[in-house]
Every structure is written in structure tokens, then in C-alpha cells.
Backbone as JSON, one array per atom type, in Angstrom:
{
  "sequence": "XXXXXXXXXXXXXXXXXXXXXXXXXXXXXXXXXXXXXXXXXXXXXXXXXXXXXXXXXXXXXXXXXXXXXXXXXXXXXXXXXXXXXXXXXXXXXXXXXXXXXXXXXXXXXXXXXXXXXXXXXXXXXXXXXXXXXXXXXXXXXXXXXXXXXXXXXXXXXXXXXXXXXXXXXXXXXXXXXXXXXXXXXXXXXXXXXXXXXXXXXXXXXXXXXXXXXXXXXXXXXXX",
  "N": [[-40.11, 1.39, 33.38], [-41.06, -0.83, 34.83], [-38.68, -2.51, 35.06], [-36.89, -0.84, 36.58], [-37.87, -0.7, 38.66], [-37.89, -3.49, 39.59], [-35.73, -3.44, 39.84], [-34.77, -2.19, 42.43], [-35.77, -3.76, 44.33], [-35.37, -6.32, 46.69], [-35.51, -10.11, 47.36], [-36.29, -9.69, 49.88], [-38.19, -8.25, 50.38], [-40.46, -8.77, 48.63], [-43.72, -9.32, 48.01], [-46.56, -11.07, 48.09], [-49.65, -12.98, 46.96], [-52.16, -15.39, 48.55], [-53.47, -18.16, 46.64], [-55.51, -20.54, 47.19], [-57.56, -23.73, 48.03], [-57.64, -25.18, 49.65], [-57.45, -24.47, 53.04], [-54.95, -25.62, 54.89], [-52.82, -26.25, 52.99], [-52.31, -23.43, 51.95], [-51.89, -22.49, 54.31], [-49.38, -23.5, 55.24], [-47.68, -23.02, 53.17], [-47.31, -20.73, 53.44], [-46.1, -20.13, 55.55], [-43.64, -21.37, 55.4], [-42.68, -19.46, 53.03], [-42.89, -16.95, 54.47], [-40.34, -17.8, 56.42], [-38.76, -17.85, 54.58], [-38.36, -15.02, 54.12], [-39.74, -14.07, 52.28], [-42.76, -11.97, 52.31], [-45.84, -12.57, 52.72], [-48.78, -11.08, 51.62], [-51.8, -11.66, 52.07], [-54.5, -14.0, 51.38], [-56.77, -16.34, 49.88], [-59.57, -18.21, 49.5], [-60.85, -19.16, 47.23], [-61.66, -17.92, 44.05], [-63.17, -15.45, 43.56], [-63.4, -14.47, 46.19], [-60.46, -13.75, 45.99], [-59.93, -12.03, 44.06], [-61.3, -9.89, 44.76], [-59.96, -9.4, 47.43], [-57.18, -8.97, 45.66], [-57.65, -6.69, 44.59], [-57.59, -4.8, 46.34], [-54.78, -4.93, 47.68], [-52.73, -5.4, 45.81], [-50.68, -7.28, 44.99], [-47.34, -8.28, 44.55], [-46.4, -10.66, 43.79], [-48.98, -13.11, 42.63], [-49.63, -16.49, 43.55], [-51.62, -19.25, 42.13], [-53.65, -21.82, 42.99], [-54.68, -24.17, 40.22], [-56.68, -25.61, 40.2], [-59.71, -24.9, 41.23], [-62.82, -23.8, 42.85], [-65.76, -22.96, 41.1], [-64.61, -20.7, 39.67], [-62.23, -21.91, 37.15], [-58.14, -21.9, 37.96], [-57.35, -20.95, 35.39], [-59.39, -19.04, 34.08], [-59.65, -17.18, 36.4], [-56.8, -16.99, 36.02], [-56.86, -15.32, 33.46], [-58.57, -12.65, 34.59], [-57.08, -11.64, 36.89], [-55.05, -10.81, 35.32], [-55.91, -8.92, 34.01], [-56.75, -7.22, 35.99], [-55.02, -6.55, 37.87], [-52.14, -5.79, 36.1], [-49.55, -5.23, 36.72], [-48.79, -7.15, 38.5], [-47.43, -10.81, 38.89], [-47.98, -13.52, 38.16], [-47.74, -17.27, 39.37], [-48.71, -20.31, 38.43], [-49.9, -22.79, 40.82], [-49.49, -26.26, 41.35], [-51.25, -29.62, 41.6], [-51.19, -30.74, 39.2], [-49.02, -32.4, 36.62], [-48.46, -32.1, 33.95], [-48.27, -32.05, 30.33], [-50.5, -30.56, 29.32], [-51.72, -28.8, 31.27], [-49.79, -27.04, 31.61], [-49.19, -26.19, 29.54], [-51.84, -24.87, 29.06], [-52.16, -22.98, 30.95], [-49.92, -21.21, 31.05], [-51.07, -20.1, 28.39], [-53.09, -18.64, 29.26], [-51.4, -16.64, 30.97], [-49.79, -17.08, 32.71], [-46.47, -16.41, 34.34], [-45.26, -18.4, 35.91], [-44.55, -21.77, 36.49], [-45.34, -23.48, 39.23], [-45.4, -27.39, 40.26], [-47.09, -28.98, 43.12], [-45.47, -31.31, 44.11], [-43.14, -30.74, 43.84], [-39.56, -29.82, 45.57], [-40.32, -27.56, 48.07], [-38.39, -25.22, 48.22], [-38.28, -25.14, 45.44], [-40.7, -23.36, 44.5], [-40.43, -20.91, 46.27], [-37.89, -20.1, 44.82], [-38.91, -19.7, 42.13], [-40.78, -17.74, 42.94], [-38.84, -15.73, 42.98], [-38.16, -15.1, 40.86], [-39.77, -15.1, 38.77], [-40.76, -12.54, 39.79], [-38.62, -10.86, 39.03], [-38.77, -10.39, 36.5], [-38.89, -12.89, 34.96], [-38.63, -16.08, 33.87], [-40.65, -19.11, 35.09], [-40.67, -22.07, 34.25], [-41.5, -25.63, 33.79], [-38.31, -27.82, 33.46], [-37.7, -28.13, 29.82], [-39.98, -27.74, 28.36], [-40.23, -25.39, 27.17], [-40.3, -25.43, 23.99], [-42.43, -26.47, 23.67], [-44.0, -24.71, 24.54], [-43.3, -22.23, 23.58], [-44.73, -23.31, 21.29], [-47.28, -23.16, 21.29], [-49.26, -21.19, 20.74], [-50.54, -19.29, 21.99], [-53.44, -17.81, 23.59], [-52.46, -15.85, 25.04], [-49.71, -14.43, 25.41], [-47.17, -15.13, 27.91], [-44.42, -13.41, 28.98], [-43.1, -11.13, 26.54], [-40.45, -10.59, 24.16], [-38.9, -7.71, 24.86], [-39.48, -7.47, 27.43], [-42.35, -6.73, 26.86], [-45.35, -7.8, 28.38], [-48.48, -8.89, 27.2], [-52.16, -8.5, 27.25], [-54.39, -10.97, 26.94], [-56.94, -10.2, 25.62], [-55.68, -7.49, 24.14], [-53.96, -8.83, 22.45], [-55.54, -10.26, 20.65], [-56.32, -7.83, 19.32], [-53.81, -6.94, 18.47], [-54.12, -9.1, 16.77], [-56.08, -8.66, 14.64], [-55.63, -6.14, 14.01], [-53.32, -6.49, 12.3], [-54.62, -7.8, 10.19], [-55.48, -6.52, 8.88], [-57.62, -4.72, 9.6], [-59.12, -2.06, 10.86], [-59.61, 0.58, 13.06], [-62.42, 0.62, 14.0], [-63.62, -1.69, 13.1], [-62.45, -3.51, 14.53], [-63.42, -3.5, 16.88], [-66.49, -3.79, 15.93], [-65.61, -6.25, 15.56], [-64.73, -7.92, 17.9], [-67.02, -6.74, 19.49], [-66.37, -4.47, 21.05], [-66.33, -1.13, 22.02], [-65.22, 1.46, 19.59], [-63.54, 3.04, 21.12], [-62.37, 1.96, 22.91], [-61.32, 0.14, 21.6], [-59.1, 1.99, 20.53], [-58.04, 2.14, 22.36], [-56.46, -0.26, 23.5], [-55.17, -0.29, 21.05], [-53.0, 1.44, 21.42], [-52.22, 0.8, 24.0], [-50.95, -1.04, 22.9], [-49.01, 0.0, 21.44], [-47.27, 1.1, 22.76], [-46.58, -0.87, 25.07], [-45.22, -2.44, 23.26], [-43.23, -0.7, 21.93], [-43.76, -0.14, 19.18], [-44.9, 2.43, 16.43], [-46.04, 1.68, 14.07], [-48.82, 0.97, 11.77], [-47.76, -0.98, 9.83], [-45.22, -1.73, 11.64], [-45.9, -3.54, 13.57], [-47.88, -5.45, 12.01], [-45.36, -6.88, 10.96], [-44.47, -7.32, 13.2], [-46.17, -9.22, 14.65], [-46.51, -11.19, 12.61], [-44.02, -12.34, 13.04], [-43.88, -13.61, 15.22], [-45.95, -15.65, 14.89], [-48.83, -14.58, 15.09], [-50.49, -14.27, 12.69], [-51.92, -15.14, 9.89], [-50.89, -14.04, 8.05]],
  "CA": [[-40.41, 1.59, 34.8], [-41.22, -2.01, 35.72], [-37.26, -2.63, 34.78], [-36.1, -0.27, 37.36], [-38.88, -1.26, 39.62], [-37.79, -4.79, 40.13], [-34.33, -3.44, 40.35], [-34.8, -1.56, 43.45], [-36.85, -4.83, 45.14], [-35.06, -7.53, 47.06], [-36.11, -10.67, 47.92], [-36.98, -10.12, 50.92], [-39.61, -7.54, 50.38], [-41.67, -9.29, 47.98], [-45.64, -9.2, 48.44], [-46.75, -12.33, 48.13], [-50.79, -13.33, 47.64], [-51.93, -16.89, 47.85], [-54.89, -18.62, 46.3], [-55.91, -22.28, 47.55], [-59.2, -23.54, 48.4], [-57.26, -25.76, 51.02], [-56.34, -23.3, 54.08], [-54.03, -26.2, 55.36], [-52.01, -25.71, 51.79], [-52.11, -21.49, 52.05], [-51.11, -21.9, 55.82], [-47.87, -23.99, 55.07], [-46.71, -21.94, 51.91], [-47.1, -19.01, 54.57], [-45.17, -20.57, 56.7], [-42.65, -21.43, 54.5], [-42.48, -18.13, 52.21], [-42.26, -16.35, 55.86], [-39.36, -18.01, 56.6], [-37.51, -17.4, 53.55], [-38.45, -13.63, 53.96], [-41.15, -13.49, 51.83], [-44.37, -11.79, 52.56], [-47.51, -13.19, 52.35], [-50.2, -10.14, 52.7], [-53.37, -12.25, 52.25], [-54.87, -15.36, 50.95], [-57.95, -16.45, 49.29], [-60.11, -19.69, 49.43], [-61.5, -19.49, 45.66], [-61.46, -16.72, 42.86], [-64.21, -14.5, 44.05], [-62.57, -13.74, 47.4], [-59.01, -14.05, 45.54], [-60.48, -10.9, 42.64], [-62.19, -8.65, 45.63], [-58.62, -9.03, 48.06], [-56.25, -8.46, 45.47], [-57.89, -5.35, 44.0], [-56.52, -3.91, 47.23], [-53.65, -5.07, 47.97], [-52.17, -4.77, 44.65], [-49.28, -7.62, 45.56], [-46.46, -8.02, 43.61], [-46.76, -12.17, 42.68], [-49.74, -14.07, 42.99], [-49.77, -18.06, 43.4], [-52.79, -19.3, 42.22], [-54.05, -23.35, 42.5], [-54.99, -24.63, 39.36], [-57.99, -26.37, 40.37], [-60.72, -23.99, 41.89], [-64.14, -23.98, 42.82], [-66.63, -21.93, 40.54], [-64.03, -20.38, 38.83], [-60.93, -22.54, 37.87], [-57.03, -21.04, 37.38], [-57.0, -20.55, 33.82], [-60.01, -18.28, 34.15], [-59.0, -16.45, 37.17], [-55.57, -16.03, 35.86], [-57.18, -13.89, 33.04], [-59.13, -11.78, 34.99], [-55.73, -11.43, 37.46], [-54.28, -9.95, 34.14], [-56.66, -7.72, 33.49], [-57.58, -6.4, 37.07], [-53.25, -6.21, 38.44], [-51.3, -6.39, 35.25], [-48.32, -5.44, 36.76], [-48.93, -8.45, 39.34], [-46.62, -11.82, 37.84], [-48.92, -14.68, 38.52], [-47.3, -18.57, 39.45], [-49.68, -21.6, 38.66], [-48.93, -24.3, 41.77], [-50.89, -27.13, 41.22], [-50.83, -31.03, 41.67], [-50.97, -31.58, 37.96], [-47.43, -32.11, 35.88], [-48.88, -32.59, 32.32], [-48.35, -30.85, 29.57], [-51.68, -30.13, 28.86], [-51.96, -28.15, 32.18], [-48.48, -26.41, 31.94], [-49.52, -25.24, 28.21], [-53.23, -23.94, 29.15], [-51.8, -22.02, 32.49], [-49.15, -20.42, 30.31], [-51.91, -19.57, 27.27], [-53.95, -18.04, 30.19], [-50.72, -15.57, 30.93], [-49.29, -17.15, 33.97], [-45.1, -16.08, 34.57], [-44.77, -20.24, 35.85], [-45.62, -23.14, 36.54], [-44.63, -25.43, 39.69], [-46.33, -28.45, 41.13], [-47.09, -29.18, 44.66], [-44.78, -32.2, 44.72], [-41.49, -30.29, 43.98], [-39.18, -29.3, 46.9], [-40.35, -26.05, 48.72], [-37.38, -24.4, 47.58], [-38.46, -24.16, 44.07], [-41.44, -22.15, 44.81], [-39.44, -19.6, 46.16], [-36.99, -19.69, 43.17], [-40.03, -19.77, 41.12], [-41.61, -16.39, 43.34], [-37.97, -14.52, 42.91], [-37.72, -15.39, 39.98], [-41.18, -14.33, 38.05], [-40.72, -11.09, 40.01], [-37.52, -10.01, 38.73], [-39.26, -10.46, 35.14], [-38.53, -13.58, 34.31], [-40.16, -16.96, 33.56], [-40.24, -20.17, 35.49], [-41.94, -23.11, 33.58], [-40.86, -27.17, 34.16], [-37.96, -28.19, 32.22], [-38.01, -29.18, 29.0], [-41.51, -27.48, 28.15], [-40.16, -24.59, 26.24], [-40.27, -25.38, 23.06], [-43.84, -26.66, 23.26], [-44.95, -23.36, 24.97], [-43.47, -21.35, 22.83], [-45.68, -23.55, 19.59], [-48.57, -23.6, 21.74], [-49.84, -20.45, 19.85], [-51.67, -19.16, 22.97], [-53.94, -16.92, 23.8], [-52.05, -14.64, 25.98], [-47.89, -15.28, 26.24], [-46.8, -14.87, 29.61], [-43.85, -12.35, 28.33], [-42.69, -10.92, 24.9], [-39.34, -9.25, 24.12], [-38.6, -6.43, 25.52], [-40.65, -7.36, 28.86], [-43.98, -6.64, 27.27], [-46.39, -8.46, 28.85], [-49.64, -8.54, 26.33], [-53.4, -9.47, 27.62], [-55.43, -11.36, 25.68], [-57.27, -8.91, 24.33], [-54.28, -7.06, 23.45], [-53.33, -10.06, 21.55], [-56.71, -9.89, 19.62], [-56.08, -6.73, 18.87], [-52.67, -7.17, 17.44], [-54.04, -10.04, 15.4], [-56.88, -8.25, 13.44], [-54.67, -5.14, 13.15], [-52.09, -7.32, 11.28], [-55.06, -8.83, 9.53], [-55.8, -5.2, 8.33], [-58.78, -4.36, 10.19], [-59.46, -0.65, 11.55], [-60.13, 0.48, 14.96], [-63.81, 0.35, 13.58], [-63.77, -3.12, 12.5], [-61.6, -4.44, 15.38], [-64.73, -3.26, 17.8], [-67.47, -4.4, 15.69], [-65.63, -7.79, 16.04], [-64.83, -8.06, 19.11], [-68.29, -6.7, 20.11], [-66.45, -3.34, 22.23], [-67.14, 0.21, 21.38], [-64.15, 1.8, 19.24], [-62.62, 3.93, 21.77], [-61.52, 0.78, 23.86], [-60.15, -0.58, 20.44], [-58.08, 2.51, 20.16], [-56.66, 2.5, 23.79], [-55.8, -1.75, 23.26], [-54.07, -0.04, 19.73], [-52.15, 2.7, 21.94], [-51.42, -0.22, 24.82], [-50.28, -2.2, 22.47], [-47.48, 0.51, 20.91], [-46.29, 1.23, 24.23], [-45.71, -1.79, 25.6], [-43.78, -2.99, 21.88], [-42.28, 0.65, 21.22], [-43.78, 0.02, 17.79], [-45.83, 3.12, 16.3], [-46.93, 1.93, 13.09], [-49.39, -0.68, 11.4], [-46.79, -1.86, 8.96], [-44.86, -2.62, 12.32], [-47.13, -3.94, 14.17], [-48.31, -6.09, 11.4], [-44.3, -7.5, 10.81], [-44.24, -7.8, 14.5], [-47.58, -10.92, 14.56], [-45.99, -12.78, 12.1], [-42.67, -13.18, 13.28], [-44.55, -13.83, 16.26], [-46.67, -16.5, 14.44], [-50.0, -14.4, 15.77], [-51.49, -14.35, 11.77], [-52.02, -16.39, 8.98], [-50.1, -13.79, 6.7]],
  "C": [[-40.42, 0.27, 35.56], [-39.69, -2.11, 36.08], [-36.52, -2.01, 36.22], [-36.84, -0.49, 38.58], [-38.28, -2.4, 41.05], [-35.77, -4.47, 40.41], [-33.83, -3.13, 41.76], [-35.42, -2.5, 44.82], [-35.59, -5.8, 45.47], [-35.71, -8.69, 47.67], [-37.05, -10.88, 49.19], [-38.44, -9.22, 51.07], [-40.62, -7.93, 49.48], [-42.61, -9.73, 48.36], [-46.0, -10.15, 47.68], [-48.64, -12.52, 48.29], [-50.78, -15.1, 47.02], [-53.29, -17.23, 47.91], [-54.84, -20.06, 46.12], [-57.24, -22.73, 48.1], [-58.69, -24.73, 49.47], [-56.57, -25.03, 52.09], [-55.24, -24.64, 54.42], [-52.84, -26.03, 54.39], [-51.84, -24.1, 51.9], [-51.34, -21.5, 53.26], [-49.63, -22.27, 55.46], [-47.17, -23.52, 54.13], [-46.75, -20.54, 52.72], [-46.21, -19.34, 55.21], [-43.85, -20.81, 56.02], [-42.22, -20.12, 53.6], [-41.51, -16.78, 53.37], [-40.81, -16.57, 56.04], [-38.17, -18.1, 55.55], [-37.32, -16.03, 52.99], [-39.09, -12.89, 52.97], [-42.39, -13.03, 52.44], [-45.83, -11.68, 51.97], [-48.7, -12.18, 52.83], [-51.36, -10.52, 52.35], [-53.11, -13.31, 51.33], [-56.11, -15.34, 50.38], [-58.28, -18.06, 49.12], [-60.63, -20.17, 47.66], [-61.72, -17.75, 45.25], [-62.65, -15.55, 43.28], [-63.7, -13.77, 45.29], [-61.07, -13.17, 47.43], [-59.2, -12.35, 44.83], [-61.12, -9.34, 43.83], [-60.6, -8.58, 46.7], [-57.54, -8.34, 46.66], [-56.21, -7.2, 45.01], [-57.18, -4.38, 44.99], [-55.61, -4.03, 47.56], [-52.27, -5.1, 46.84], [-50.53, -6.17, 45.08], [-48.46, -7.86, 44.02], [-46.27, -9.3, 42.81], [-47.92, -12.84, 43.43], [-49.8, -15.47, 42.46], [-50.75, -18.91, 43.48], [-52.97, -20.94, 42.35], [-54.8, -23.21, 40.84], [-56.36, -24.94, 39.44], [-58.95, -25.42, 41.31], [-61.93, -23.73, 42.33], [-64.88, -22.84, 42.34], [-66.19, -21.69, 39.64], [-62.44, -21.19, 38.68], [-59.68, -21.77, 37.43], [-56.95, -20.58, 36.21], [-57.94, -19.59, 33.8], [-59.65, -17.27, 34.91], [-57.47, -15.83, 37.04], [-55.77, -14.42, 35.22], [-57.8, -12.43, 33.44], [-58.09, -11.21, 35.99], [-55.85, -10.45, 36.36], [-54.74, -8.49, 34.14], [-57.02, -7.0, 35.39], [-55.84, -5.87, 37.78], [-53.0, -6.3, 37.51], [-50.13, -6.36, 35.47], [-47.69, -6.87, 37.84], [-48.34, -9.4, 38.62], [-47.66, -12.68, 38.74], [-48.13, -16.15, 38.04], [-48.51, -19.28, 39.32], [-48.87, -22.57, 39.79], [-50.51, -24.92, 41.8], [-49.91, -28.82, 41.27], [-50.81, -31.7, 40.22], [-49.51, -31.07, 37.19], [-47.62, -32.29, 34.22], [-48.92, -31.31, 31.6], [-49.39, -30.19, 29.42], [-52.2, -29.01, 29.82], [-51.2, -26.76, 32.52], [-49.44, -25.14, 30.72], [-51.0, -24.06, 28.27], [-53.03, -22.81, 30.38], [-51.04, -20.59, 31.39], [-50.23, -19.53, 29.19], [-52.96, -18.35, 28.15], [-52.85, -16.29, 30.94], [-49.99, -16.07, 32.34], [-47.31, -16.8, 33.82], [-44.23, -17.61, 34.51], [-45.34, -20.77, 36.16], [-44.61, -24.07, 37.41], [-45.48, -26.04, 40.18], [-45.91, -28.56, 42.53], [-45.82, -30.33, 44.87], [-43.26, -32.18, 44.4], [-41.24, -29.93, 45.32], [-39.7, -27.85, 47.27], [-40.01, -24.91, 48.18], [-37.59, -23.62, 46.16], [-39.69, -23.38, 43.96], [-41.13, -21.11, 45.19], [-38.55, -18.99, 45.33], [-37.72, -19.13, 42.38], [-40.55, -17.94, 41.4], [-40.21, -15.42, 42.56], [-37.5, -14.34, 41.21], [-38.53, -14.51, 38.76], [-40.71, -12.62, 38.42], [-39.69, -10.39, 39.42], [-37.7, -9.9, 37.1], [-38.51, -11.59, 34.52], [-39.41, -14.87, 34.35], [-39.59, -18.05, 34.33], [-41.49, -21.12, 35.13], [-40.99, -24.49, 33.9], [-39.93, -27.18, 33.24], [-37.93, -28.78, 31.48], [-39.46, -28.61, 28.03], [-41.68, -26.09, 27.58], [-40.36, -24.42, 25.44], [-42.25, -26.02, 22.69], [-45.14, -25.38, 23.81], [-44.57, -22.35, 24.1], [-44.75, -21.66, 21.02], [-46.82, -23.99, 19.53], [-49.57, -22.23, 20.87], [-50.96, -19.91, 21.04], [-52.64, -17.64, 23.03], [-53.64, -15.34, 24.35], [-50.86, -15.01, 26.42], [-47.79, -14.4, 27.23], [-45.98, -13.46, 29.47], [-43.3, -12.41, 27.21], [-41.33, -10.6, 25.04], [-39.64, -8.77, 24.43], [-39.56, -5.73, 26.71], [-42.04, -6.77, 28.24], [-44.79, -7.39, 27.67], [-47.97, -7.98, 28.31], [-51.04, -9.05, 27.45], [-53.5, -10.11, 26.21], [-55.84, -11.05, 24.81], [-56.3, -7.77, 23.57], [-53.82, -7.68, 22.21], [-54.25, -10.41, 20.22], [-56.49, -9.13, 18.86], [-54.99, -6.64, 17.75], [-53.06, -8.07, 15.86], [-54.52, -9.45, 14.55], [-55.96, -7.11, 13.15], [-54.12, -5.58, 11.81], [-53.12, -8.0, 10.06], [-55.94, -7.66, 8.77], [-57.25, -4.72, 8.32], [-58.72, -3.3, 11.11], [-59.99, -0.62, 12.65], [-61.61, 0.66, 15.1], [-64.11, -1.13, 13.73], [-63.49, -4.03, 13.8], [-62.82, -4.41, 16.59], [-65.79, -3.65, 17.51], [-66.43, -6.03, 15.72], [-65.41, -8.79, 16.66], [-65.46, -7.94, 20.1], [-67.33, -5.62, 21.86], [-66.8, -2.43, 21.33], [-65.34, 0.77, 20.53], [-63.27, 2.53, 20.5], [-61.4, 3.01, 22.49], [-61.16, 0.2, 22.84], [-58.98, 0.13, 20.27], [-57.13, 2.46, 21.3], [-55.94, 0.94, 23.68], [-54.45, -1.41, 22.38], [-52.76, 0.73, 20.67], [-51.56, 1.91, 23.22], [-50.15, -0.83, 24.22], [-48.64, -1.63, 21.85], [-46.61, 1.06, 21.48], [-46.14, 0.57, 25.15], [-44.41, -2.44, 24.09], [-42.65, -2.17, 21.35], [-42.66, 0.1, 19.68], [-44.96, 0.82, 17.79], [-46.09, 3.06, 15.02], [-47.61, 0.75, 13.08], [-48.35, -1.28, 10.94], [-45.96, -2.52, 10.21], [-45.34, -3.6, 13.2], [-47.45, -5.31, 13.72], [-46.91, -7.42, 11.28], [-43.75, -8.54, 12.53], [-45.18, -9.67, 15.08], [-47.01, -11.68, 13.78], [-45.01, -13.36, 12.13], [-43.04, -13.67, 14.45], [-46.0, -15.34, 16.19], [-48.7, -16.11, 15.13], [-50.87, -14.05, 14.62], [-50.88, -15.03, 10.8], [-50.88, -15.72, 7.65], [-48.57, -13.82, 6.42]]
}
């Protein structure tokens, strides 16, 4: 569904939210997005006002700062995830270091540009994520894919995992029951079995044995 989704979307209708705790930064990526026929339907000063707008507005990419007050991007991405998942989430931030790229990405973000690229590639970056695809710096592939993260941005065959999803997968594979996987993750089983039943309809895999083959070609267990 997403697939045919993003097929039917052109640039110019893409829903656009933006999260900066500098309005002078939100106004000028409005202004700019605008004029390249993006739309921008709200903004947010910091993650609390960012988490209560987007619940309604449901947009289609959100561009979050990195740096945040209270709560910073890498936190707020996850809770993004989990509150829109079909939402693609950009990190734009003033830092270019790996260390920033790799923890954005582990957090589930789509990309990653900095404030002191041209304009332009923020918009590449928006049309880009949305059409299911990834925009990270180049060069920074091969250390995101052996960053071993918490939560990859996307899998084959466009799944897009959470976190906890990703939990899930691991102890499965690590041959732990939808009993076990709840006492150790501290939820109640039922929400272990719907993670299990997420998890085999976003991969199209319906067994353990695949499941299990699937994490370690995936480097997500030790076996």
C-alpha cells in the first residue's frame, strides 16, 4: 500500500512538518519548501509541541533539528516512529560527524542533511525520503549499515521496523516465546504477539525458522 501510495504523490503535494527551536530557521525552510511546491502544514518549537501537532496532522515527512530542548532528535525521532510510522522523518542539523549521522540513523531517521548544504538538497532529501528512499551524506553507507543500530531506517522490501520491533525480532531469533519476549521486555504478552504479527507483515515472513534466518543475515543476533 505505501508502494502505490507514494506512487500516486507528486512533489508538489507533499506535507511537510518542521521541527526547530529557532522560528527564524522554520520560517526560511517555509519559505523555501513553499517555493519549490512543497507544503509546510505546521511547525514546532521543541518535541512536546512537535508530538501533540503531528498526532493531527499526520504529515507525510517530518524535518526534525537534531539539537532540542528537553527532548533532543534522537529521542523524538523514536517516539515520531512510534506515534506516525508511516511519516519518513529527515534529521537537519548543524552537525556533519559521523557520530551524529550514525545515532540519527540508529534512532530510525530516512536522512540526514546539515544546515550548511545548499537549500536544494533539502528538497532532494524531502522528495526523496518520501518516495521510500534514503538520503544520508556521502560516503557514510557502509558505516551505517555496521553501525548495528537500534532501529534501521529501511529494510528490504520497504519494511520499515521500530525499535521495538527490532527487539522483538532479536529474542525471537534468540528462541524466546511470546511469554519470555514480554517478561523481558517488561510488556504484557499480547503486545509481544502483535510486535510478532507486525513483524511478519511488514517481512512477509510467517515462520520462526524464518524469522530467525532473517536476524542473522541481518547481523541482529549473536547466532
Amino acid at each position: 500500500m505505501r508502494a502505490m501510495s507514494a506512487a500516486h504523490k507528486t512533489p508538489s503535494n507533499i506535507r511537510v512538518f518542521l521541527v526547530d527551536d529557532h522560528p527564524v530557521v522554520r520560517e526560511g525552510v517555509r519559505t523555501y519548501l513553499t517555493h519549490h511546491s512543497i507544503t509546510v502544514v505546521g511547525d514546532a518549537g521543541d518535541a512536546k509541541e512537535a508530538l501533540r501537532k503531528v498526532k493531527k496532522l499526520a504529515p507525510d515527512v517530518i524535518v526534525l533539528d537534531v539539537n532540542l530542548p528537553s527532548i533532543d532528535g534522537g529521542e523524538l525521532a523514536r517516539r515520531l516512529r512510534r506515534l506516525v510510522p508511516k511519516t519518513k522523518l529527515i534529521a537537519f542539523s548543524i552537525h556533519s560527524s559521523e557520530e551524529y549521522v550514525v545515532k540519527m540513523a540508529r534512532c530510525g531517521v530516512q536522512g540526514y542533511v546539515t544546515k550548511d548544504q545548499p537549500p536544494l538538497d533539502l528538497v532532494e532529501a524531502i522528495r526523496h525520503v518520501h518516495q521510500g528512499g534514503l538520503h544520508f551524506p556521502a560516503g557514510m553507507t557502509d558505516v551505517l549499515l555496521a553501525a548495528a543500530p537500534d532501529s534501521l531506517p529501511d529494510l528490504p522490501g520497504g519494511a520499515a521496523l521500530t525499535a521495538r520491533e527490532l527487539e522483538v525480532l532479536t529474542l525471537l531469533s534468540d528462541g524466546f516465546s511470546n511469554k519470555g519476549i514480554a517478561a523481558k521486555l517488561g510488556i504484557n504478552v499480547r503486545t509481544a504477539e502483535t510486535h510478532r504479527e507486525n513483524l511478519t507483515h511488514k517481512l512477509k515472513i510467517l515462520t520462526v525458522a524464518g524469522l530467525t534466518k532473517y536476524a542473522i543475515s541481518h547481523g541482529l543476533t549473536a547466532l
